[in-house]
C-alpha positions as CSV (number, residue, x, y, z in Angstrom):
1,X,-14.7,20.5,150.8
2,X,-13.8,20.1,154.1
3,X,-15.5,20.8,157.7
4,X,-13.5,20.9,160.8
5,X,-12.5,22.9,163.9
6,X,-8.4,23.8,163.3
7,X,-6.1,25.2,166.0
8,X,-5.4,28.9,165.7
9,X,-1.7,29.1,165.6
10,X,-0.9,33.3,165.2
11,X,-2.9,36.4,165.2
12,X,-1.1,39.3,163.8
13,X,-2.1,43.0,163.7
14,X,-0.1,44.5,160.9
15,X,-1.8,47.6,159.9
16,X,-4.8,50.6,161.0
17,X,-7.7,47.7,161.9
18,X,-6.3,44.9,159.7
19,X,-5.4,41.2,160.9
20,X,-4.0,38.3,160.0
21,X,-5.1,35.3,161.6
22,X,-3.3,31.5,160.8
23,X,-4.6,28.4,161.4
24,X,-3.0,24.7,161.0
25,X,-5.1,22.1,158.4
26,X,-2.9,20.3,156.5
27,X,-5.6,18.9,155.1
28,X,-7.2,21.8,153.2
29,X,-3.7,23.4,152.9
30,X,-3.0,20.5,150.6
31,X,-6.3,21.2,148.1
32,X,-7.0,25.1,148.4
33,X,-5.9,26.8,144.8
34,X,-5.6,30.4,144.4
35,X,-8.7,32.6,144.3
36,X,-10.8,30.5,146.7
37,X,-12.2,31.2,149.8
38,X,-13.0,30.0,153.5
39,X,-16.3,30.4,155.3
40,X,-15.8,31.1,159.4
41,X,-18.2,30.4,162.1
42,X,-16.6,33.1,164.8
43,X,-18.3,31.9,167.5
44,X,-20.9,29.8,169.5
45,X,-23.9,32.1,169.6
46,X,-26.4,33.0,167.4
47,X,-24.7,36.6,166.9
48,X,-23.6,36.8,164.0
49,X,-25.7,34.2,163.0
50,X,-23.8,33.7,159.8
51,X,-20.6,32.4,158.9
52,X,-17.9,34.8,157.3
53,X,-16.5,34.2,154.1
54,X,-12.2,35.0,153.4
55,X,-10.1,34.8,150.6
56,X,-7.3,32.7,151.1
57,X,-4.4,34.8,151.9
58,X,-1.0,33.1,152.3
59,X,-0.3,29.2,152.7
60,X,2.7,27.5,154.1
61,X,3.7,24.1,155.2
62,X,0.2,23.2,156.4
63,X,-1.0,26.4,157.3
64,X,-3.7,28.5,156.1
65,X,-3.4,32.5,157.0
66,X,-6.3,35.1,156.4
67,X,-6.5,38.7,155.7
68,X,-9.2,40.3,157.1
69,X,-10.3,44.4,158.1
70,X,-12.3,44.8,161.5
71,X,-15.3,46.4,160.0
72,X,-18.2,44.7,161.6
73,X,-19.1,42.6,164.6
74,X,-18.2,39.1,163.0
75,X,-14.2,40.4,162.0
76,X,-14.3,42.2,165.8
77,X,-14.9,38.8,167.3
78,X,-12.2,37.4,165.0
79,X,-9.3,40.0,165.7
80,X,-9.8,38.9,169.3
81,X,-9.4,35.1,169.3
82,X,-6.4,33.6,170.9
83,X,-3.7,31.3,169.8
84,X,-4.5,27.6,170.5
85,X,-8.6,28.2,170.5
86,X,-9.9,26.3,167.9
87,X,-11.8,28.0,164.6
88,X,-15.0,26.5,162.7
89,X,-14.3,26.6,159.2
90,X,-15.6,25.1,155.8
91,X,-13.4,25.4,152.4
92,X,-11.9,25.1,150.1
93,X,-14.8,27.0,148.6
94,X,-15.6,28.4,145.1
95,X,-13.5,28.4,141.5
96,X,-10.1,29.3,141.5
97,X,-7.6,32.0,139.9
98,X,-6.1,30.1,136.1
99,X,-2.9,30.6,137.7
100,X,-0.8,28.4,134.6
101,X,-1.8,29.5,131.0
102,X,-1.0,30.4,127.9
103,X,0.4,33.9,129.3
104,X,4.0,35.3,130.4
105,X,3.1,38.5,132.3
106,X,0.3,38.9,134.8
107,X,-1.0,42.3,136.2
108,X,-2.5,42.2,139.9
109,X,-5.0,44.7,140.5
110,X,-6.5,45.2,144.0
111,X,-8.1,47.7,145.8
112,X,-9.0,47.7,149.9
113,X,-8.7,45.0,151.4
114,X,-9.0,43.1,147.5
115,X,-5.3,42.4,148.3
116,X,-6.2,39.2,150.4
117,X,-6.3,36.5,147.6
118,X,-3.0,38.1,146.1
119,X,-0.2,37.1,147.8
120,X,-1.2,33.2,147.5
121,X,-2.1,33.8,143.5
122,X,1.8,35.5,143.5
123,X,3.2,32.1,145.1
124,X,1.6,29.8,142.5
125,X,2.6,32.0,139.1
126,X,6.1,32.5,140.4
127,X,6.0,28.9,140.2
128,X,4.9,28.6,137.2
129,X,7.3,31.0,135.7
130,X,5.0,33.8,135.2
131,X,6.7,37.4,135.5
132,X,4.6,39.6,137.8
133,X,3.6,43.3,137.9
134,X,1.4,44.4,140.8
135,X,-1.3,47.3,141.5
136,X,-2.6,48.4,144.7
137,X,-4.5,51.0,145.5
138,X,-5.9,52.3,149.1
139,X,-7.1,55.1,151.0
140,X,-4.0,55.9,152.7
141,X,-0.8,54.5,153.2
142,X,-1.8,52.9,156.2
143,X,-4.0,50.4,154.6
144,X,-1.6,49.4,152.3
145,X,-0.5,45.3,152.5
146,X,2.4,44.2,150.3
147,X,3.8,41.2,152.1
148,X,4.4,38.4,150.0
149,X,4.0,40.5,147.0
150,X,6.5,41.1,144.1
151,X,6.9,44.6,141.7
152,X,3.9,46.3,143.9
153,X,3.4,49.4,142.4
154,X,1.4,51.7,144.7
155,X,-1.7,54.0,144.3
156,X,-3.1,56.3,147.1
157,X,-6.1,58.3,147.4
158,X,-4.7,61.2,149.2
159,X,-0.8,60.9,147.8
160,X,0.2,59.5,151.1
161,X,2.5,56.9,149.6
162,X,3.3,56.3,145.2
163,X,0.8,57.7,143.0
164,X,-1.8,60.2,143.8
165,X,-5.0,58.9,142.9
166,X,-6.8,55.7,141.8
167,X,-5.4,52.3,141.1
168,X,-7.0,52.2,137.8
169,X,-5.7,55.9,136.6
170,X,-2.4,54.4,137.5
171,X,-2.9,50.8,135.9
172,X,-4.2,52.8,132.5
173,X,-1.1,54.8,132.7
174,X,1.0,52.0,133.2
175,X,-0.4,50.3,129.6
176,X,-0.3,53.6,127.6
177,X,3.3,53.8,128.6
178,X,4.1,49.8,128.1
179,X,1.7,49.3,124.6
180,X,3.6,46.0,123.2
181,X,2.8,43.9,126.5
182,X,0.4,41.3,126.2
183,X,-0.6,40.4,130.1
184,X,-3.3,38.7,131.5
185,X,-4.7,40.7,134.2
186,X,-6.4,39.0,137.4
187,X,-8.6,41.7,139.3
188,X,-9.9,41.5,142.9
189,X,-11.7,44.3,145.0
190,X,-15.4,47.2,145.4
191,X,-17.1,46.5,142.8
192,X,-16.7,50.0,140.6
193,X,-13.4,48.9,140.5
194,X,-13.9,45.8,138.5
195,X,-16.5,47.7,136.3
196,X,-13.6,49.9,135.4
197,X,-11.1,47.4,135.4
198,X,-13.3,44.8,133.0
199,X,-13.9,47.7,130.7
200,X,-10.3,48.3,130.5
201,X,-9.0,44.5,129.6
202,X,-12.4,45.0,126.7
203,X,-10.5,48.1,125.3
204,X,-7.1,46.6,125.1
205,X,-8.6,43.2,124.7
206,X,-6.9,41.7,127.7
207,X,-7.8,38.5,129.0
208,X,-9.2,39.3,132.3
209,X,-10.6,37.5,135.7
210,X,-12.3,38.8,138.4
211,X,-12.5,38.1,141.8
212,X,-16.4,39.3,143.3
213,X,-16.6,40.4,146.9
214,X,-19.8,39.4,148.5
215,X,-21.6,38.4,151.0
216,X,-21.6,34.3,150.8
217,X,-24.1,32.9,153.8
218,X,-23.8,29.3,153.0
219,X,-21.1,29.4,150.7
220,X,-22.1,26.3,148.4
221,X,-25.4,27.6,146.6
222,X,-28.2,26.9,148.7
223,X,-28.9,30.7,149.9
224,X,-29.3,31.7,146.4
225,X,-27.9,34.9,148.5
226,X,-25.4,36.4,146.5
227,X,-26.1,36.5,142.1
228,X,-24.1,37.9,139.6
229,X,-26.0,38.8,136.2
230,X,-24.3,36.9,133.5
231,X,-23.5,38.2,129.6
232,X,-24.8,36.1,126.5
233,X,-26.0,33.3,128.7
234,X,-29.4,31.1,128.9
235,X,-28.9,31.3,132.6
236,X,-29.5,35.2,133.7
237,X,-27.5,34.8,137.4
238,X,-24.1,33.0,138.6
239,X,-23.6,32.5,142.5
240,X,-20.4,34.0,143.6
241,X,-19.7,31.5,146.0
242,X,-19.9,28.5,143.5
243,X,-19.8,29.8,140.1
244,X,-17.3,31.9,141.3
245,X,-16.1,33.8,143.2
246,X,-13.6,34.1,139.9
247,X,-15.1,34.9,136.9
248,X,-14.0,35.4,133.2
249,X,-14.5,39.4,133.0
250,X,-16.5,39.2,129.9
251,X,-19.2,36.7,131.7
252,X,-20.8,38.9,134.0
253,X,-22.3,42.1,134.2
254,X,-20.9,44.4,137.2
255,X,-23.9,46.8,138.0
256,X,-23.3,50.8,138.2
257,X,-25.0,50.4,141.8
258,X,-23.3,47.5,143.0
C-alpha cells in the first residue's frame, strides 16, 4: 500500500456527469490487480471530511485512470481539478478479481457506474487468453461506458440503446439461449443487482465473484464502517474494503434492503 501525492495528468468528461480523471504513479501502476480500489483525499479542508474510494479503471504505462459519476460534493470537487495539481491518494487497496483460472469464457456484468473496475479486469484476461462476453446495463444510453471493453452487449432501462430492460433479464436470456457454456462470471454494481446476479450463477451453478460498492472511510479495516454478512462462517461480517471488495458469490449474504 502506498501513500503519496501524484500529478494529475488528464481530466476527461465523456458522458451526462461522468469523468475520467488520470494520474501518473508508476509505482502503484506496477502492483494494482484488477478489482481493487483507490481511496482520494479531494481536497485540503475538512469538507468532505472523508476520503473517496474508486475502482481502478484503466492502467497504462505508469498511469492510473478513474471512472467516477458527479453525484455528490466529494466527485464535484473531483470533476473540477486541473491537470498538473497534485492528488492524495492511498492504494492499491482490497482483494482482487481471479483474473487467470481454471476457466475459458468470462461474462462481465455491470450496472451504473459498476462498469469502472471492468475495462482494467478485460486487459488482464485478454492476456491471459480468456475469451470475453460483456453485459451492461444503464438507465439510458447516455450513461453507457464501453471504452476498453470487448463483445459489450447492451441493456437499457428505457430502450434507448440494445435491449429494453434490465441487464440481468438480458444476461438470463443470453444463458437460456447458449446452455453448453461453462463461464465464470465476475459481477460489479447496486446491490439488487448482485442479489440477482449471485442467485443466477447458484441456479446454473456458475462460479461467480462479486465486486461490493460501498462506502470505505478508511479503506484498510479500522472504521469497521462498511460489513458484509457472511454464509457458513464462524465470523458473521467481512469488511469490503479488506476482505473484499471481491468476494466469492456464495460467501456473503446481499440483503433485500441493501
Amino acid at each position: 500500500m502506498l501513500h503519496n501525492f501524484y500529478p494529475i495528468t488528464e481530466i476527461s468528461q465523456i458522458g451526462e456527469n461522468i469523468f475520467t480523471l488520470t494520474f501518473r504513479s508508476p509505482e502503484m501502476a506496477s502492483e494494482v490487480r484488477p478489482g481493487q480500489f483507490i481511496n482520494i483525499r479531494v481536497n485540503d479542508s475538512s469538507t468532505p471530511l472523508l476520503r473517496r474510494p474508486f475502482s481502478i479503471y484503466h492502467v497504462d504505462r505508469g498511469k492510473i485512470q478513474i471512472l467516477f459519476n458527479t453525484i455528490g460534493g466529494g466527485t464535484k470537487i473531483l470533476s473540477g481539478k486541473n491537470i498538473r495539481e497534485f492528488l492524495d491518494v492511498i492504494g492499491p487497496l482490497g482483494k482482487p478479481f481471479t483474473s487467470n483460472g481454471n476457466f475459458k469464457l468470462a461474462i462481465l456484468v455491470a450496472g451504473g457506474m459498476g462498469v469502472a473496475s471492468l475495462p482494467f479486469l478485460t486487459t488482464s484476461l485478454t492476456n491471459h487468453g480468456i475469451s470475453i462476453e460483456t453485459f451492461l446495463g444503464a438507465r439510458t444510453s447516455n450513461q453507457l461506458v464501453t471504452k476498453y471493453l470487448k463483445n459489450v452487449h447492451i441493456a437499457t432501462d428505457d430502450g434507448s440503446e440494445g435491449y429494453h430492460g434490465t441487464v440481468v433479464e438480458m444476461l438470463l436470456e443470453y444463458f437460456r439461449q447458449n446452455k453448453s457454456i461453462r463461464p465464470m462470471i465476475f459481477a460489479c454494481g447496486p446491490p439488487p443487482m448482485l442479489r440477482k446476479i449471485s442467485a443466477i450463477a447458484d441456479d446454473f451453478n456458475f462460479p461467480c465473484e462479486l465486486s461490493i460498492e460501498s462506502v470505505m472511510a478508511c479503506g484498510i479495516g479500522i472504521c469497521q464502517g462498511c460489513p458484509v454478512e457472511r454464509v457458513d462462517s464462524e465470523k458473521k461480517y467481512s469488511l469490503v474494503c479488506k476482505d473484499g471488495p471481491v468476494f466469492n458469490s456464495k460467501t456473503i449474504r446481499i440483503k433485500a434492503d441493501d
